[in-house]
N, CA, C and O atoms as a GROMACS GRO file, in nm:
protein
  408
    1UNK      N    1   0.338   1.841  -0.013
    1UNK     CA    2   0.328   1.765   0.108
    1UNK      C    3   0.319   1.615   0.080
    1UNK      O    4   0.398   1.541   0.140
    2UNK      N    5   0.219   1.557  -0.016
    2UNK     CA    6   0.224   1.447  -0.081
    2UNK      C    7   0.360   1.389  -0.097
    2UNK      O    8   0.402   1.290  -0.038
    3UNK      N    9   0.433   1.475  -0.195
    3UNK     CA   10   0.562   1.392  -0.234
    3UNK      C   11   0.674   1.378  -0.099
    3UNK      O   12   0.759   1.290  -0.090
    4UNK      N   13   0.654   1.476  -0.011
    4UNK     CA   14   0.756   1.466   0.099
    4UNK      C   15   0.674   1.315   0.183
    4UNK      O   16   0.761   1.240   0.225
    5UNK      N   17   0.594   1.287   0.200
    5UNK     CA   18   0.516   1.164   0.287
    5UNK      C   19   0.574   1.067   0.200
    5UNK      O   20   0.661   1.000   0.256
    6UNK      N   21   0.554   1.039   0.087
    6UNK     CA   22   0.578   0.918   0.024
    6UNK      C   23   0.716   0.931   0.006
    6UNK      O   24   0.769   0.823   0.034
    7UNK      N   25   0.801   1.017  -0.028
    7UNK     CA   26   0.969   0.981   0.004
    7UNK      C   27   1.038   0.965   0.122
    7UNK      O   28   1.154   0.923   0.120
    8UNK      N   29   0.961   1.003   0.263
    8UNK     CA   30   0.991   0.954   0.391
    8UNK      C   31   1.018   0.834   0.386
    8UNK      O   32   1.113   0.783   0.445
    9UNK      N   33   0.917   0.760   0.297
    9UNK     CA   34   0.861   0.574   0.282
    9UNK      C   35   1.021   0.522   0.249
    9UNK      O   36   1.064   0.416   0.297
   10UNK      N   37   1.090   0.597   0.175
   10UNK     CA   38   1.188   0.537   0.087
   10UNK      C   39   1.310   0.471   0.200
   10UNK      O   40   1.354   0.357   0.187
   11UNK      N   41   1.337   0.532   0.271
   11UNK     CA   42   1.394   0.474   0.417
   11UNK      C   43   1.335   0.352   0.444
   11UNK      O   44   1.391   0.247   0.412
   12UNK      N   45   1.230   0.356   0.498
   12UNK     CA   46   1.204   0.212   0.563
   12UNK      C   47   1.162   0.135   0.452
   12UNK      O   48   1.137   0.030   0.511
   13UNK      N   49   1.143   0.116   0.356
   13UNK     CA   50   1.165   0.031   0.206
   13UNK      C   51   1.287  -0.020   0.220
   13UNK      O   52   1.302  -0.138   0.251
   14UNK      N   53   1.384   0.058   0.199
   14UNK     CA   54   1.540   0.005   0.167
   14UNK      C   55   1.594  -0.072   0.250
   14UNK      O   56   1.677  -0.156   0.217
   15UNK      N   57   1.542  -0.045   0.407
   15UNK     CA   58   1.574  -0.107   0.505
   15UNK      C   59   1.538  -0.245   0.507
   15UNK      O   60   1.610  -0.337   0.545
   16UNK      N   61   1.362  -0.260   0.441
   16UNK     CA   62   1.335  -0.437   0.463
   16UNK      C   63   1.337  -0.476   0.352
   16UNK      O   64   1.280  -0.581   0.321
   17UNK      N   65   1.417  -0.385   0.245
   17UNK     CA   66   1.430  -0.494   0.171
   17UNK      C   67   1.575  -0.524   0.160
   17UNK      O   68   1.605  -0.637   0.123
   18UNK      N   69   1.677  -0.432   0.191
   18UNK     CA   70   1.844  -0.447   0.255
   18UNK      C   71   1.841  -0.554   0.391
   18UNK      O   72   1.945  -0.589   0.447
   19UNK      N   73   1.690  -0.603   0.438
   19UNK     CA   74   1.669  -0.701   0.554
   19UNK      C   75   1.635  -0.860   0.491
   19UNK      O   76   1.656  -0.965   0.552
   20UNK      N   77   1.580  -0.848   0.364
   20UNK     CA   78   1.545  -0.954   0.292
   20UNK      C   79   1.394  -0.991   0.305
   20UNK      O   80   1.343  -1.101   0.285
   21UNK      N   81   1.320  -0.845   0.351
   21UNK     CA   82   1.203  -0.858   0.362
   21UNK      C   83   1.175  -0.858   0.175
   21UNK      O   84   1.249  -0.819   0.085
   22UNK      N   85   1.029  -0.925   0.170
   22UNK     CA   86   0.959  -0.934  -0.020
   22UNK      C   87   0.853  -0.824   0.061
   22UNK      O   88   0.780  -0.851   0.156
   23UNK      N   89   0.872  -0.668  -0.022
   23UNK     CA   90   0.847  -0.541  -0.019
   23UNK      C   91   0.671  -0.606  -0.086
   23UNK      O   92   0.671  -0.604  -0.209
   24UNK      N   93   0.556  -0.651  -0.034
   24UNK     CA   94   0.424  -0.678  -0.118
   24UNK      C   95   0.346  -0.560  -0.081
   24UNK      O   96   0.265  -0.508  -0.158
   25UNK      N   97   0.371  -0.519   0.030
   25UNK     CA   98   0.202  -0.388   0.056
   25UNK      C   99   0.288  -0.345   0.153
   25UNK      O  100   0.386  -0.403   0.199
   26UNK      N  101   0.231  -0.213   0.186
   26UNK     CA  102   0.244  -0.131   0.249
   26UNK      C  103   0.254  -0.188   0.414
   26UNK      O  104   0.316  -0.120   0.496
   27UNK      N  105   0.212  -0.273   0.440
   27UNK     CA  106   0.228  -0.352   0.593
   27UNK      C  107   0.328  -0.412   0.587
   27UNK      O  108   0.325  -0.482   0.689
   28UNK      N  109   0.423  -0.434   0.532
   28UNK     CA  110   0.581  -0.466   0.512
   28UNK      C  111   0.666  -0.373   0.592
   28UNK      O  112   0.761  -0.404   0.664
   29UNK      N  113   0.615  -0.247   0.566
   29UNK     CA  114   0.656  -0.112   0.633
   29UNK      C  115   0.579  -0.074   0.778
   29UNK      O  116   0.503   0.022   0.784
   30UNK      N  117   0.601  -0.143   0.872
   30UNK     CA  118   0.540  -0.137   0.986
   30UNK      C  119   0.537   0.052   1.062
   30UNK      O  120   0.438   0.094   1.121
   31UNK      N  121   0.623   0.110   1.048
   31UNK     CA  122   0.670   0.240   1.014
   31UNK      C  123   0.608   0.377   0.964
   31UNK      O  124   0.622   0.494   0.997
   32UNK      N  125   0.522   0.304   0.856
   32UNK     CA  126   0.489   0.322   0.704
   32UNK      C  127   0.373   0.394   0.755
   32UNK      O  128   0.356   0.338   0.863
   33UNK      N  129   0.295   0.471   0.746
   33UNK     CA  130   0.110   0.475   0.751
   33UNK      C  131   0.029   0.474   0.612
   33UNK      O  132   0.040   0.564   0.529
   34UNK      N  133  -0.035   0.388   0.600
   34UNK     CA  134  -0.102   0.350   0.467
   34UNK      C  135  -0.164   0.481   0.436
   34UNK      O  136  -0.197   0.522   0.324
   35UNK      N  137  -0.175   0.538   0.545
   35UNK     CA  138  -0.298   0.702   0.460
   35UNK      C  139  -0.239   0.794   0.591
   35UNK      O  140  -0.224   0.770   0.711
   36UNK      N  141  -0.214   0.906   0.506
   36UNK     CA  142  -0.196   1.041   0.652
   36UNK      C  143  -0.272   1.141   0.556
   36UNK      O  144  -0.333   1.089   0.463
   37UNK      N  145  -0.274   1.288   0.570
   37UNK     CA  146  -0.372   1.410   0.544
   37UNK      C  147  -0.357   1.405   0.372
   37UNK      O  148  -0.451   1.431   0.297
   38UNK      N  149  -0.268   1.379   0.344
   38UNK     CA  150  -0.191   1.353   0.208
   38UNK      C  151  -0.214   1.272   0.098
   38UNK      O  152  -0.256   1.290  -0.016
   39UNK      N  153  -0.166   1.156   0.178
   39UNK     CA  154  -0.223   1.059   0.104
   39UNK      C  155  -0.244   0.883   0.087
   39UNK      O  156  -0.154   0.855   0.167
   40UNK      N  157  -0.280   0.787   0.056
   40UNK     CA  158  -0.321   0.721   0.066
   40UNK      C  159  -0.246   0.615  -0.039
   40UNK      O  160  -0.271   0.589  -0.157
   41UNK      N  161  -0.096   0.540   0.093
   41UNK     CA  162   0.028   0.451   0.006
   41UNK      C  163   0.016   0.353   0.007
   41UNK      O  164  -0.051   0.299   0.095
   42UNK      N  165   0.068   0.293  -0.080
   42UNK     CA  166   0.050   0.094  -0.080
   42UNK      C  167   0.198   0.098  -0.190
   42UNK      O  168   0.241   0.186  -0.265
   43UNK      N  169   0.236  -0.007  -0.165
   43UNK     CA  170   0.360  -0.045  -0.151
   43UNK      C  171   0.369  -0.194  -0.221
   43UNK      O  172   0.302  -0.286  -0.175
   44UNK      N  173   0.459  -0.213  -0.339
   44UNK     CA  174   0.488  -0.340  -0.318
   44UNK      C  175   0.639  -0.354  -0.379
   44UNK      O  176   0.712  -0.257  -0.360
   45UNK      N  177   0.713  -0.509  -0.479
   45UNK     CA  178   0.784  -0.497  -0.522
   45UNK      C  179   0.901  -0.394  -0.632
   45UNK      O  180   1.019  -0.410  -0.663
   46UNK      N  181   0.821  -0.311  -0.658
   46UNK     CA  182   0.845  -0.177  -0.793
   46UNK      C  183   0.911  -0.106  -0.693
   46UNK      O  184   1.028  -0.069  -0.703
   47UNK      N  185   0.807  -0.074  -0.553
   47UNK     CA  186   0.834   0.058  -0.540
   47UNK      C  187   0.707   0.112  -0.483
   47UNK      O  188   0.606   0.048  -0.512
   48UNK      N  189   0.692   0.244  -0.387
   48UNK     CA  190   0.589   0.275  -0.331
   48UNK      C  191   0.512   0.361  -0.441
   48UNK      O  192   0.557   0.384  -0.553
   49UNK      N  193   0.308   0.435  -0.361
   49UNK     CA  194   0.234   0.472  -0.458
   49UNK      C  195   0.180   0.533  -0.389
   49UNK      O  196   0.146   0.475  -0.286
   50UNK      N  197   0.135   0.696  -0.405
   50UNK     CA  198   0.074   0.823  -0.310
   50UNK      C  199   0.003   0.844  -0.383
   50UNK      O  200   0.041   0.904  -0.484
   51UNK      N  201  -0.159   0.797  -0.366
   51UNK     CA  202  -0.281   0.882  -0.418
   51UNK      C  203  -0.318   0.988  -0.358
   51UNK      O  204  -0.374   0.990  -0.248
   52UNK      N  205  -0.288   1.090  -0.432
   52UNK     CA  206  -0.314   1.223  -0.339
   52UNK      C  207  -0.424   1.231  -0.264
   52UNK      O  208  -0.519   1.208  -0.338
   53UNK      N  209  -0.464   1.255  -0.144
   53UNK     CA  210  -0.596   1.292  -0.078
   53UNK      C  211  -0.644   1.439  -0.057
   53UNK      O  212  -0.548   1.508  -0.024
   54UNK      N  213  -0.790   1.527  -0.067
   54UNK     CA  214  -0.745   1.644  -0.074
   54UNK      C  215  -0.676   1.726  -0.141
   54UNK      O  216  -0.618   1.674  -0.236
   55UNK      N  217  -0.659   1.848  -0.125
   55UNK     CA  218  -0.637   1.940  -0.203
   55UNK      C  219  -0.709   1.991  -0.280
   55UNK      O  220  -0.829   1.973  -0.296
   56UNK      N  221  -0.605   2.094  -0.358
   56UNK     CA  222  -0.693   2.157  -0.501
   56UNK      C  223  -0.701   2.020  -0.573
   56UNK      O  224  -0.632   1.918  -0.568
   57UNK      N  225  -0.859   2.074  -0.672
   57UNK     CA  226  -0.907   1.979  -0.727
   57UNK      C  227  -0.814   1.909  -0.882
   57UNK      O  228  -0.843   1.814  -0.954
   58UNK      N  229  -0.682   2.019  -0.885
   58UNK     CA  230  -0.604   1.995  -0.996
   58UNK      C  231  -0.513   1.864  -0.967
   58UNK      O  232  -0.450   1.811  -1.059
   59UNK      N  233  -0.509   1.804  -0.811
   59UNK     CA  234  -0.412   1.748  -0.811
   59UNK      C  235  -0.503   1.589  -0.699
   59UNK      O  236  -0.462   1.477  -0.670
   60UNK      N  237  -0.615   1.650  -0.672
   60UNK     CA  238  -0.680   1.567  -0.597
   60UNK      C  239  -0.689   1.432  -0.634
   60UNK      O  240  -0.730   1.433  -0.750
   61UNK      N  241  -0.674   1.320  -0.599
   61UNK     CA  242  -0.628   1.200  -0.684
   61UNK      C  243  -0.550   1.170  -0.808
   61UNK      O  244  -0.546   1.086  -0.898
   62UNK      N  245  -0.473   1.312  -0.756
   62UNK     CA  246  -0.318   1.258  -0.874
   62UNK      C  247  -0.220   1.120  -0.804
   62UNK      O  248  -0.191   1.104  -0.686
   63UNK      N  249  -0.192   1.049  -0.898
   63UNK     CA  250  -0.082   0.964  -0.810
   63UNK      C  251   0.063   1.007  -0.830
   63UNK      O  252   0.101   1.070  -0.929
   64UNK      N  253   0.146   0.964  -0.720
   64UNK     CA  254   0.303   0.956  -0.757
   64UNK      C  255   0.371   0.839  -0.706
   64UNK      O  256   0.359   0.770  -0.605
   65UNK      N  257   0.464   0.840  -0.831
   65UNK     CA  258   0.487   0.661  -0.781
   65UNK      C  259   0.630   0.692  -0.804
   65UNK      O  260   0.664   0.767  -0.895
   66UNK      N  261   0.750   0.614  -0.688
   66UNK     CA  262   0.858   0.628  -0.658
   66UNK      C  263   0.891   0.494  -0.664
   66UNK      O  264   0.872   0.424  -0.565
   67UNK      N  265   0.953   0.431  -0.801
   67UNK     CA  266   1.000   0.307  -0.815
   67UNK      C  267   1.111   0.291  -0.816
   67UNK      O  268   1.188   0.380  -0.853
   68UNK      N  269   1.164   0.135  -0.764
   68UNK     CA  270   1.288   0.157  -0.701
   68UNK      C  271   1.335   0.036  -0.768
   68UNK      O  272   1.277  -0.065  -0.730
   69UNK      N  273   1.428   0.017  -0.862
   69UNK     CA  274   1.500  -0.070  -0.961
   69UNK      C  275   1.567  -0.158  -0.844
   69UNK      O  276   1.573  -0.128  -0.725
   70UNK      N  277   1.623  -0.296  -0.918
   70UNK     CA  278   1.723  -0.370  -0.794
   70UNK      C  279   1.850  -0.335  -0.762
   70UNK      O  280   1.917  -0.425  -0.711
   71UNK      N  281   1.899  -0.233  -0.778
   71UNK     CA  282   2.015  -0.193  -0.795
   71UNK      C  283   1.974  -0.100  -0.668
   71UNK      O  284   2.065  -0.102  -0.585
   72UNK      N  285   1.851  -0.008  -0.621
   72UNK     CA  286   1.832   0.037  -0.545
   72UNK      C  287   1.787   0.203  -0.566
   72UNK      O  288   1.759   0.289  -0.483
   73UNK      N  289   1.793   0.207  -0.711
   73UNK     CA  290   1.779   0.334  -0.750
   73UNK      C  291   1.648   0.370  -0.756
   73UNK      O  292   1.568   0.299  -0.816
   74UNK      N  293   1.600   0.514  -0.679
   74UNK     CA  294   1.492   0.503  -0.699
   74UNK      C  295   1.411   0.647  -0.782
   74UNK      O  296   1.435   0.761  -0.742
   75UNK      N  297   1.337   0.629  -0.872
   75UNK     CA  298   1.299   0.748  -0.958
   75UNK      C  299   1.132   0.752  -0.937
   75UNK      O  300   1.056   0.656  -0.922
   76UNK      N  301   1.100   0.904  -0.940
   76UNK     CA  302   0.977   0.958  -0.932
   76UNK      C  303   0.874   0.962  -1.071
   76UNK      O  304   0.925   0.981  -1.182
   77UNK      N  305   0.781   0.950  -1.062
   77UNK     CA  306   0.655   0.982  -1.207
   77UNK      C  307   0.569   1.000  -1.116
   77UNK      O  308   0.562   0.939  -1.009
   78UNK      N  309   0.481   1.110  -1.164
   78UNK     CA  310   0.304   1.154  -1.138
   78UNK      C  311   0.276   1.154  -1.237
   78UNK      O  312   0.360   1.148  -1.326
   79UNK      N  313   0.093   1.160  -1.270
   79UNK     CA  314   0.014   1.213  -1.340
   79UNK      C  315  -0.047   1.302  -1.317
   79UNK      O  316  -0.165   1.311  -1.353
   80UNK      N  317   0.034   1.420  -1.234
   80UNK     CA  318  -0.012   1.560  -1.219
   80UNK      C  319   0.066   1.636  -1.353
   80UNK      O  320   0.176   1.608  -1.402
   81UNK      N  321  -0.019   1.727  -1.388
   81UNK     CA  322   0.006   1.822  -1.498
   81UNK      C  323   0.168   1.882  -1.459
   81UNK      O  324   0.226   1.874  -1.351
   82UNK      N  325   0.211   1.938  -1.579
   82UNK     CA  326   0.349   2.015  -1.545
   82UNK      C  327   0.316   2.116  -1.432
   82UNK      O  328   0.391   2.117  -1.334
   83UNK      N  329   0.198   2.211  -1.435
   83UNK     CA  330   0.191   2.301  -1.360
   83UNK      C  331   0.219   2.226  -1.168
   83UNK      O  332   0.279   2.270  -1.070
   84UNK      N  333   0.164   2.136  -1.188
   84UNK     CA  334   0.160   2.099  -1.059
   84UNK      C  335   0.246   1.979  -0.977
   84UNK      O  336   0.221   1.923  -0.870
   85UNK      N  337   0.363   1.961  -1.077
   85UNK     CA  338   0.488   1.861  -1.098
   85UNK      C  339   0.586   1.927  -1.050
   85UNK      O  340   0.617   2.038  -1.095
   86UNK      N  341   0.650   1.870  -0.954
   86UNK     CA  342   0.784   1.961  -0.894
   86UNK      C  343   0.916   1.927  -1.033
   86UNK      O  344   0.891   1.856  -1.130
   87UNK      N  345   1.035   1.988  -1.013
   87UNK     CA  346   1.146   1.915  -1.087
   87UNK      C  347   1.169   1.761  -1.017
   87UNK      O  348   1.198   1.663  -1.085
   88UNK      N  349   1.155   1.759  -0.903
   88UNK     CA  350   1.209   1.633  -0.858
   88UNK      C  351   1.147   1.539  -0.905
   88UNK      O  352   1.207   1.434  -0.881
   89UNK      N  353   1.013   1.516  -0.988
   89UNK     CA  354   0.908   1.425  -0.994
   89UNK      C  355   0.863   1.448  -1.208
   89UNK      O  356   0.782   1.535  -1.239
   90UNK      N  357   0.906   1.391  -1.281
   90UNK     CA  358   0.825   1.345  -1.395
   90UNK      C  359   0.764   1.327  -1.429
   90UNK      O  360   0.691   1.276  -1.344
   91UNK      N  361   0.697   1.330  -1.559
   91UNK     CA  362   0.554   1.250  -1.605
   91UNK      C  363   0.569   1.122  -1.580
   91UNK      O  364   0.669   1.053  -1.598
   92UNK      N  365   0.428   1.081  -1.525
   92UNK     CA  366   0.429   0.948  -1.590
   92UNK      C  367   0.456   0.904  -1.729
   92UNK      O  368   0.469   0.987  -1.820
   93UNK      N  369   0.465   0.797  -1.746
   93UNK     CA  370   0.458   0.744  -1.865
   93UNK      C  371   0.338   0.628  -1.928
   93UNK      O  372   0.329   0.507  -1.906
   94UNK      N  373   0.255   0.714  -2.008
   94UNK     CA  374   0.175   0.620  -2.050
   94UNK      C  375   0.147   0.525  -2.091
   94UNK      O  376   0.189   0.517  -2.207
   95UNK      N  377   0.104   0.454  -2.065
   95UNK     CA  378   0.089   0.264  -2.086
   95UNK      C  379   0.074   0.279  -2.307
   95UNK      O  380   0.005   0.347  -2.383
   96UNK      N  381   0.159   0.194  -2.322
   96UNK     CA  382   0.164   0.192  -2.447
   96UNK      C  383   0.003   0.152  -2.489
   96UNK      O  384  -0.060   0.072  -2.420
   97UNK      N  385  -0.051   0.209  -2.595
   97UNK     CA  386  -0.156   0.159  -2.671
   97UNK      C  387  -0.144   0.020  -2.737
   97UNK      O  388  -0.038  -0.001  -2.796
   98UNK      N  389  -0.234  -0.075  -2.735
   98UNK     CA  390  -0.216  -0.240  -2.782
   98UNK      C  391  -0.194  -0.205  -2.920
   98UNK      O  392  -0.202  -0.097  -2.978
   99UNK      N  393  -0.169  -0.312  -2.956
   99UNK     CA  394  -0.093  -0.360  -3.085
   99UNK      C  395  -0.211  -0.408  -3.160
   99UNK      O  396  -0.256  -0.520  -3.139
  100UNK      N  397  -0.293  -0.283  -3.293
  100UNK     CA  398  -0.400  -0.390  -3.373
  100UNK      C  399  -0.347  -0.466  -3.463
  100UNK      O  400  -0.325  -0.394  -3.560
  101UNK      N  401  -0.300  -0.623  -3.494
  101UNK     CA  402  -0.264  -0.678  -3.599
  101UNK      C  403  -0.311  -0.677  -3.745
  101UNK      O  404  -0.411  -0.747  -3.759
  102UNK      N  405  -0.280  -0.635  -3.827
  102UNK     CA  406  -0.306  -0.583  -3.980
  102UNK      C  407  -0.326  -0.714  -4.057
  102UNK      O  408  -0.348  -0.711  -4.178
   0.00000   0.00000   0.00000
């Protein structure tokens, strides 16, 4: 249910920013609802962000983030486990570990 709310978003995204709207928060998307049963979106230049609300506790503040390149393409990542990852949606990708200089 999560991922269907936050790819609804992807419409009225494309629209203000195919309008020359600067995509910063989720109030860009007048359209948009920052939180429904689901979850809780904010929005800026990348691309929108669904903190899950509710649910089983496996997925309960999982996020999924649907970033959208300038070209217009837009690709899915969570940090929900495989079990609870559709095909349509990926791992995240983890923030590289810093660099200790030797």
């Amino acid at each position: 249910a999560a991922l269907a709310e936050v790819s609804a978003a992807k419409t009225p995204y494309d629209v203000a920013v195919n309008d020359g709207t600067a995509v910063t928060a989720i109030t860009n998307l007048p359209t948009v609802q920052a939180s429904t049963a689901n979850c809780t979106m904010t929005a800026s230049a990348n691309g929108l962000v669904c903190t899950i609300v509710g649910g089983p506790t496996a997925i309960a503040t999982k996020v999924i983030t649907l970033g959208r390149d300038a070209a217009g393409v837009w690709t899915c990542s969570t940090d929900a486990d495989a079990a609870h990852r559709g095909a349509a949606c990926g791992a995240a990708v983890p923030a590289s570990p810093p660099v200790t200089p030797q």
